[in-house]
N, C-alpha and C positions, 0 to 999 in steps of 0.2 A: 225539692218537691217534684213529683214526678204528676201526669196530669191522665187522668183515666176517666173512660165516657160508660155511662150507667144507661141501660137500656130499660124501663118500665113498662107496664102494661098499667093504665090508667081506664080502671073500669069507671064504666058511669052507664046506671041502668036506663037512662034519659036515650041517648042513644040508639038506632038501629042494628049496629054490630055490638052492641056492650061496652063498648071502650074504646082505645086510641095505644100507639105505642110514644112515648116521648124519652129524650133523651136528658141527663143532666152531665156537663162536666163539673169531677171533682179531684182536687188536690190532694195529693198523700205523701208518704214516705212508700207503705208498700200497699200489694194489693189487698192483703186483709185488712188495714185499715182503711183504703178505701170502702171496701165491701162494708162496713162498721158505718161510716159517713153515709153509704146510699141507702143501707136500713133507715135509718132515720130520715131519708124522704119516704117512706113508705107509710109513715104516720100521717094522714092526710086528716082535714076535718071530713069530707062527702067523697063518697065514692069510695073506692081501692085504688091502692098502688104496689103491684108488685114486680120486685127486682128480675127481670130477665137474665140481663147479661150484664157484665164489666169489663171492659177491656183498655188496657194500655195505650195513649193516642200518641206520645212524644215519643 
């Protein structure tokens, strides 16, 4: 498993700038299946979360 860090933009209309950026790390074999794994934090209950970037950290 190789380990790749997901960059989001995590909207929240609450907010003065709209949002925040946060990171998640996630385990994979390759980067499209990583990229697979960080859609699916993008399904949030409030707000938005959309995929920035992904990049390889090991």
């Amino acid at each position: 498993m190789k380990t790749y860090k997901a960059t989001f933009w995590r909207g929240n209309p609450q907010l003065t700038n709209g949002g925040y950026e946060t990171e998640r790390i996630i385990e994979a074999k390759t980067i499209a299946s990583a990229r697979k794994k960080a859609r699916e934090y993008e399904n949030c209950i409030y707000g938005t979360m959309t995929l920035i970037s992904i990049e390889r950290i090991d």
